[in-house]
N, C-alpha and C positions, 0 to 999 in steps of 0.2 A: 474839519467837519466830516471829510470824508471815511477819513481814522475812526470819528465816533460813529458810525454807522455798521459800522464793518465790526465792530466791537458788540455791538448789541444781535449782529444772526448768528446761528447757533450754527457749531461745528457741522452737525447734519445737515443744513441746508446748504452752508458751504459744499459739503463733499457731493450734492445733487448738482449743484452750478458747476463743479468739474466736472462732473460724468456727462452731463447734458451738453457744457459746452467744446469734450473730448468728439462727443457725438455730431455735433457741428462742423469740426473739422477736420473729421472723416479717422477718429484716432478707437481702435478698437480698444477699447478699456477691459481687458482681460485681466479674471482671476491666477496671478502666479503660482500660489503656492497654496497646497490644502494645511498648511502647518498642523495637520489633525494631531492628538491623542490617539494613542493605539494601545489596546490594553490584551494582550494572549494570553489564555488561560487555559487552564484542563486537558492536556496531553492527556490522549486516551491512545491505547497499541489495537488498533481493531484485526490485527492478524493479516497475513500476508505482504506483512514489510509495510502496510500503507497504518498513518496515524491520525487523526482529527486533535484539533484543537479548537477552542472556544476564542472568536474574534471578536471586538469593538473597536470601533472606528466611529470618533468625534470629530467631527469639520473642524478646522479652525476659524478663524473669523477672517484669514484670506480666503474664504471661498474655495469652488472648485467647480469650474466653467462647466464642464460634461459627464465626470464621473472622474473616476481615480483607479488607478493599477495599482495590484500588491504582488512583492513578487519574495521571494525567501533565498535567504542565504543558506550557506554549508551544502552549494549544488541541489537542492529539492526543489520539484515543483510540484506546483498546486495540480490535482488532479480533479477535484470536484467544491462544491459549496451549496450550502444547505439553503442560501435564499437564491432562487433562480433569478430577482429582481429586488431592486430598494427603490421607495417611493419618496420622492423630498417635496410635499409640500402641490400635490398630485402630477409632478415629472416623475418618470421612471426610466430609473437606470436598470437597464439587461446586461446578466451574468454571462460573459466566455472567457475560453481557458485559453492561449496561444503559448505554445513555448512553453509551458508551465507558471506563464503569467496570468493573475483572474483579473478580468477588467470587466467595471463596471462603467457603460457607459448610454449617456443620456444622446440618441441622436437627432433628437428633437431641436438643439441649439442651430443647426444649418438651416432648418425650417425655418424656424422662427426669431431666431435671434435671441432666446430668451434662456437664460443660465438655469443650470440643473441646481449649481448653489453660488448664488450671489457674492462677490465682495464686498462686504457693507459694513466691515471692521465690528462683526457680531458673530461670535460662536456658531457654527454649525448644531445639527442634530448629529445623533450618534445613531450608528448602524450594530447589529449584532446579529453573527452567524459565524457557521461552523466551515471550516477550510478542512479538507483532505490534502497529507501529500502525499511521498513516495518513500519517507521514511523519515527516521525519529528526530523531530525536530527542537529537541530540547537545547537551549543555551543558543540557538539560530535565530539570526535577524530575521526579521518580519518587514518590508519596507512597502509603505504607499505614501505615491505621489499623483497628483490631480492632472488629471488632463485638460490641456487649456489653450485648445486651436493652437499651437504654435508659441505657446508663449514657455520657458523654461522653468519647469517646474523642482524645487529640491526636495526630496520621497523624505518623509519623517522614518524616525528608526525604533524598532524594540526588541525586544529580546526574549522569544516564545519560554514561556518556563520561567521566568526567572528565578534561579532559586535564592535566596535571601540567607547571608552569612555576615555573621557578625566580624565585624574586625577586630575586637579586643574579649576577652572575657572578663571577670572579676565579681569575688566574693565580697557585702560589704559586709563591714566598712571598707571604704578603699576609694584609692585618687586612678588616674586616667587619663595619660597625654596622648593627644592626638593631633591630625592636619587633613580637614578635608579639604584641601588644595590639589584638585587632580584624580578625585576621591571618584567621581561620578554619582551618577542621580539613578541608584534604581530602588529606593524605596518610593519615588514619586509623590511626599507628604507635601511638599514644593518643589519649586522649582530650582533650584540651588544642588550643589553636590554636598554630600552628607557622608559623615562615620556611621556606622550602629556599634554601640556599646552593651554584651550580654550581659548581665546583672543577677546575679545569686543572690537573693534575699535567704539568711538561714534563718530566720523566724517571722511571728506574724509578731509587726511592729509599723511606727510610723520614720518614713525614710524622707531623705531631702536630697535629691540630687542636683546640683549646682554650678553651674559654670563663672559664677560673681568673681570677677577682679582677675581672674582665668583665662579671656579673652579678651582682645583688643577690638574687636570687628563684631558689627548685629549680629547677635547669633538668634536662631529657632529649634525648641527643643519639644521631641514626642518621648512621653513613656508608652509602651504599648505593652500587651498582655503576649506576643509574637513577633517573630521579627518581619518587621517592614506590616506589621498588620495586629488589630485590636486594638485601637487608641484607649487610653485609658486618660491622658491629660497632657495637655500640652502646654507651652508658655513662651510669650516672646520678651517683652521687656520685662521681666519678674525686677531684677536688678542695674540701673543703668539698659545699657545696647544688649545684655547680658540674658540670659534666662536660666530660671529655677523652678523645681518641682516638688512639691510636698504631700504626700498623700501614705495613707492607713493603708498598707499592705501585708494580703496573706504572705507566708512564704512560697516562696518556689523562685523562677526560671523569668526575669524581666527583661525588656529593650528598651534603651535610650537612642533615639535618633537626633543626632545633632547636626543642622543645618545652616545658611544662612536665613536671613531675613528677606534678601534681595537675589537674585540670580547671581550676582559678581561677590555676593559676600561670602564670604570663608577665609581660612586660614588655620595656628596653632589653638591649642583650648587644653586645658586640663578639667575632668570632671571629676567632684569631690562627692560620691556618695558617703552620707550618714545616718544614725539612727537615734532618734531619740532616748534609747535606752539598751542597755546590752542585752544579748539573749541572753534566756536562761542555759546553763551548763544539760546538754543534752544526754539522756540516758543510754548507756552501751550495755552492752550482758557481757561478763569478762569470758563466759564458756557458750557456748554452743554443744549440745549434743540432741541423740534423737533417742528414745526411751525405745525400749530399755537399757539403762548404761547406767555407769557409776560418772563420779565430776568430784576431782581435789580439790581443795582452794585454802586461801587463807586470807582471812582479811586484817590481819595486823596494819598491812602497809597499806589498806583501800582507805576509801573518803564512808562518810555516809551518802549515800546514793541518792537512795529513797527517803531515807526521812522516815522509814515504817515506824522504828521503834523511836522513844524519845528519850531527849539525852544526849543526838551525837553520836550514838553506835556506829562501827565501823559494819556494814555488807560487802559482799560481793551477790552478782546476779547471774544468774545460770538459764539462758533461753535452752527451751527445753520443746522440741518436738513431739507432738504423741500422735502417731500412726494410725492409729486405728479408736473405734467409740468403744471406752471399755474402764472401769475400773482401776485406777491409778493411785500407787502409793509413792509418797517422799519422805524421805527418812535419811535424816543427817545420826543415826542410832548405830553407830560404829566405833569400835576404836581408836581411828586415825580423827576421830572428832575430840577436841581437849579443850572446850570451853561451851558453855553455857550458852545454848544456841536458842532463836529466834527464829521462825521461818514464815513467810508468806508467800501464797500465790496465786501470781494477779496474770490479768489476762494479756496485759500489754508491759513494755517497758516502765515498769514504776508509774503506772497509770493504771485507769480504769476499777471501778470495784473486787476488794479484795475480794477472791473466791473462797478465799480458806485460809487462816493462819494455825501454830502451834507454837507453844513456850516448850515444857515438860511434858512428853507425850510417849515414851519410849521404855516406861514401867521397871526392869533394873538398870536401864543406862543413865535414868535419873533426870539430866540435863538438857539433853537435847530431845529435837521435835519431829513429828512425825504428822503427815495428813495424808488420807485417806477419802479420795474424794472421783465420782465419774465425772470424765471428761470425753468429749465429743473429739475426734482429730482436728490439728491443728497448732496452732505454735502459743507454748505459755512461757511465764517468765519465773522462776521461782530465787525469791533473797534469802537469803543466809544472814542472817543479824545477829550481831550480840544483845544480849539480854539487859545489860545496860553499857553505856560507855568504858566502863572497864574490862567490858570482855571482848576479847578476838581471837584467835590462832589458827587452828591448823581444823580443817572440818572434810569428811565425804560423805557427797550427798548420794543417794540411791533411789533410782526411778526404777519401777515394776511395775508390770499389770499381773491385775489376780486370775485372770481367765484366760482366755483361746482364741482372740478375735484375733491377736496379733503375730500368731500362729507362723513360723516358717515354714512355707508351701515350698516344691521343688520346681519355680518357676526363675529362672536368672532374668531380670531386666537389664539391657544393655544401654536403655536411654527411656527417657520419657519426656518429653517436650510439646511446645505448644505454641504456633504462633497468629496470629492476626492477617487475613487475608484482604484484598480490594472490596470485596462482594460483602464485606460486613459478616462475616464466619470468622470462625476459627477454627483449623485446622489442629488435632490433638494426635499426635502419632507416639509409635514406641516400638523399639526390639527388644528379641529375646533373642539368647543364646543356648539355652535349654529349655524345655518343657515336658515334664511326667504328669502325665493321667491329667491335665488341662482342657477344661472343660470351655469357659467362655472369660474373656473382659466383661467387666462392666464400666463405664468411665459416668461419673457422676463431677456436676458441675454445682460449686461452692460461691455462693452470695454472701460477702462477712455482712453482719447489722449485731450494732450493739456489740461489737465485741469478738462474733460469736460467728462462725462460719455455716451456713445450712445448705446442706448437700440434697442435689436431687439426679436421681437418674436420667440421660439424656441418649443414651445407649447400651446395646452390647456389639461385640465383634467376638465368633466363635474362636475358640484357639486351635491349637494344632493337634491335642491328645497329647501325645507323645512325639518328640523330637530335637536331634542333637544338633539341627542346623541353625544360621541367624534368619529369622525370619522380623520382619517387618510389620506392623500393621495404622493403621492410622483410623480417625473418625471427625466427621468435619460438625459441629457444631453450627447449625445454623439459626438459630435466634438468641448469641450471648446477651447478654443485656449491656446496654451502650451507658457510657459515663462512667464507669465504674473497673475495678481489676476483680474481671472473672477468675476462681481458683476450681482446678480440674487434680484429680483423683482417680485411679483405677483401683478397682476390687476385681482381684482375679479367683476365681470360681475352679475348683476340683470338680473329678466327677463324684467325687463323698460328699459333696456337700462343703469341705472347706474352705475357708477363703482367706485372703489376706490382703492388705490395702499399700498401696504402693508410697510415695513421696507426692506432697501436696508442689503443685506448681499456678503460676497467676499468668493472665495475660493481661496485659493494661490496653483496657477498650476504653479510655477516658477520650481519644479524640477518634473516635469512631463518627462516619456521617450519620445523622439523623436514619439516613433509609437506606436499604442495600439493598440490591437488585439479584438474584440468580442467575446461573443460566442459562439460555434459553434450550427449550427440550420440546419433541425428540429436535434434532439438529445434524444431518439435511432433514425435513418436511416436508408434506407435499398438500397439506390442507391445512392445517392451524399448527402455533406452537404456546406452549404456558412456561410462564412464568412464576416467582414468588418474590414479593416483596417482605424487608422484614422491616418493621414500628409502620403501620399505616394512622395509627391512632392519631396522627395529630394533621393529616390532611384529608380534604375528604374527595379528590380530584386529581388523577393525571395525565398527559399525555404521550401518545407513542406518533413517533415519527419515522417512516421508513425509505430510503435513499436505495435507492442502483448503482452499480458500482460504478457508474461517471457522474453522480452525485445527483440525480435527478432525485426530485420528490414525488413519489408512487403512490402512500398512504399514508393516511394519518387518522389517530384513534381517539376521541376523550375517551375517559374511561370516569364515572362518577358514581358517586354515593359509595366507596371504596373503604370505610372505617371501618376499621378489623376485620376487612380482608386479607389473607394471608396470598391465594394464588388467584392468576387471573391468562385469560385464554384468547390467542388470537386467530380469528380468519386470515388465512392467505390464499384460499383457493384462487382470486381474479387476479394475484403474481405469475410472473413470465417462469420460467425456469432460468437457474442465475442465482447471481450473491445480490446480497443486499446488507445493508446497515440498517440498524436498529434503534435511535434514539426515543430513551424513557428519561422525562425531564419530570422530576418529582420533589415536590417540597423545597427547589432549588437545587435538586442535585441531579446532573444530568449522565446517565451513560450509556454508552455504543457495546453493542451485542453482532456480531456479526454472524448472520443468519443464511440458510444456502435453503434455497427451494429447488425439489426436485418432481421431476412428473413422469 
């Protein structure tokens, strides 16, 4: 009877008659362990050896009596944080720094006997703020542990930065033995130790990747669009203990995370990626060259490529540069040409709308073809075909322009390069080894759409006139357009008026953030300093937070009704004289400016 009694109260009420009757005889029922989540993020170098990173901190469902220490491995310590307090539920825990340890602590529990976070075998709240150390804390433990009157606590652990590497590579189709037995847990999709598997998709097709009959033990499987991050789909029993994944993908760059089901589950697995259908045979150019130039070939021994002419005609394809906006002819009209020629040319690899074809174009050579057509700079692709499946041999093709744009100036370029900065720029630099009668750069930035690349001006930099030394110069690019590969261009400018156009180069801004920050100006200051933001269009609100160098919080800005504003200006006159940190948390993207006020 007594059995059936005890069966029908519920776990909760059980666990209130221990605490209560702990309390009776005289037993202090302390929270041991914070087992929190701890998630570090966003390593930023704010200058002079000292770095912030972005903290969370999830209670676990042991509680944490008073508050909790965090303190960091590879020798650093905390020297500042951006909440000077955390409030749980209206206890407040206050921020101090000892030893380069931050402790948060509630000393309200000696008062009153009442916990900052309860043990009630229920998740904690999670906290979020910014830590300062003493220097770069990338691949360093992060450790907090709860403080709990005397009671022994074990610090949870992470790993600031972590950066996410695949353990195996592989193109599919393709198999994949692995053991994450000993593997560890830093993608965190569960709780279990996991491989990640990088995955090459080379076309857009539907792919299945599968661990069925592969595995002896539950297994848990993520494909994501990144490693360790962008779930795309996941699956646990797809087959038996076993999981499978099927899904329509573009090509490119994919991750498989394969985990247990359970904490103790893992072991050996082979992964069988497939594809419903093979790619198709992708298009190459057998030559590369830059106009103007000639190009041999022969296509006896080629496939049909393109498929331009019908029949099965053998081509070859000739990617072809052209320099500069001008007047372009192609002409296979020579004697080292000995068969019956066909030519097209298109804007892409055996794609995109033909821009111009010719059969018999070349008036006494009879046979072969000839086009004549303006082209904007940029990269075309031109095939060489026979005129039916019977013809092939021996062909050269000849690229010219009819005019002057493409002019050789007496400038030597020693480089010309470009790359992608933090601030969301791009930085476009170049030398020279020579320069006569050199007037100005201009560097113009290329948007391809349709095919077709559109250049606009974004600067100049004057040159040198005349001179025989290496000189240097650069231009920073501040609003490329995000998502996409910007392509940049120099026209270098005579004092006649000549000009000529250099080598086209791209940067790939496709994982550029949303917003980029500049920085900040003038810097020291001594009454306001502005900024620029670049894409405000799609928030209409943000804010600015500014810290002392032992982390105290001084100011703080909204700034609102902000769409398609480009710059924006701040008071500092009521700051001390001093460093300061600068957080602008915008759109989700937060970063640290470090600021010097002078009086």
């Amino acid at each position: 009877m007594l059995s059936h009694v005890f069966n029908r109260i519920s776990p909760s009420f059980i666990g209130f008659l221990l605490i209560v009757g702990s309390l009776f005889l005289g037993i202090n029922a302390k929270a041991c362990d914070t087992s929190p989540i701890l998630t570090p993020t966003n390593i930023v170098d704010i200058g002079g050896g000292f770095f912030t990173f972005d903290m969370q901190v999830c209670i676990g469902e042991n509680g944490s009596e008073d508050g909790f220490d965090l303190s960091m491995g590879c020798g650093l310590n905390v020297t500042a944080t951006s909440a000077a307090t955390l409030t749980n539920s209206g206890k407040v825990a206050t921020a101090s720094i000892t030893g380069g340890v931050l402790t948060y602590l509630d000393p309200g529990f000696a008062a009153t006997g009442t916990w900052w976070e309860v043990d009630d075998f229920i998740a904690g709240p999670c906290f979020n703020f910014t830590v300062t150390v003493d220097g770069d804390p990338q691949n360093c433990s992060v450790s907090v542990g709860g403080i709990n009157d005397g009671c022994t606590s074990t610090p949870s652990t992470s790993i600031v930065g972590y950066v996410c590497t695949a353990d195996f590579s592989i193109t599919a189709p393709a198999s994949q033995a692995g053991n994450t037995s000993g593997a560890g847990n830093g993608c965190n999709f569960s709780a279990s130790e996991e491989q990640v598997i990088e995955v090459i998709l080379p076309c857009d097709e539907t792919y299945t990747f599968s661990l069925c009959g592969n595995a002896t033990w539950d297994t848990y499987m993520v494909l994501s669009s990144g490693c360790c991050g962008g779930t795309i789909s996941t699956n646990d029993d797809g087959c038996s203990s076993q999981s499978t994944i099927t899904a329509a993908l573009t090509a490119g760059t994919y991750y498989i995370t394969i985990e247990g089901f359970g904490i103790s589950d893992a072991g050996a697995y082979t992964l069988d990626v497939t594809q419903a259908n093979p790619c198709p045979t992708p298009c190459t150019a057998d030559y590369s060259i830059t106009g103007p130039a000639n190009q041999n070939g022969n296509t006896t021994a080629d496939a049909d490529d393109c498929a331009f002419v019908g029949g099965g005609a053998k081509d070859q394809i000739v990617e072809v540069v052209i320099p500069c906006d001008e007047t372009w002819r192609f002409r296979t009209c020579h004697a080292n040409t000995d068969f019956d020629t066909y030519m097209a040319l298109y804007p892409s690899c055996c794609s995109g709308t033909v821009i111009a074809s010719s059969d018999d174009a070349c008036g006494t050579s009879g046979l072969s073809s000839r086009i004549t057509t303006f082209l904007t700079a940029g990269t075309y692709y031109v095939t060489v075909d026979g005129f039916d499946n019977t013809e092939d041999g021996n062909f050269r093709l000849q690229v010219t322009n009819t005019g002057t744009a493409c002019a050789v100036l007496p400038v030597q370029l020693l480089s010309f390069k470009g790359v992608s900065q933090n601030d969301n720029t791009n930085l476009i630099s170049w030398g020279t080894s020579t320069e006569i009668n050199n007037d100005f750069f201009t560097v113009e930035r290329g948007i391809k759409r349709n095919g077709k690349i559109e250049w606009l001006e974004i600067g100049r930099v004057t040159g040198a006139g005349n001179s025989s030394d290496h000189l240097d110069y650069d231009l920073v690019d501040i609003s490329p357009v995000h998502g996409i590969s910007n392509y940049y261009r120099l026209n270098q400018t005579d004092f006649d008026g000549a000009n000529k156009y250099s080598k086209i180069i791209y940067i790939d801004n496709s994982k550029m953030n949303d917003y980029g920050i500049s920085n900040l100006y003038p810097n020291p200051t001594g009454n306001q300093f502005s900024f620029s933001v670049v894409n405000t269009t799609k928030v209409r609100s943000f804010s600015i937070d500014i810290y002392n160098n032992v982390g105290e919080h001084v100011k703080r800005e909204e700034l609102s009704e902000i769409e398609n504003q480009p710059n924006f200006k701040v008071d500092v006159t009521d700051l001390s004289e001093g460093v300061y940190f600068v957080h602008v948390l915008i759109g989700g993207t937060r970063e640290v400016k470090k600021l010097t006020v002078i009086r």
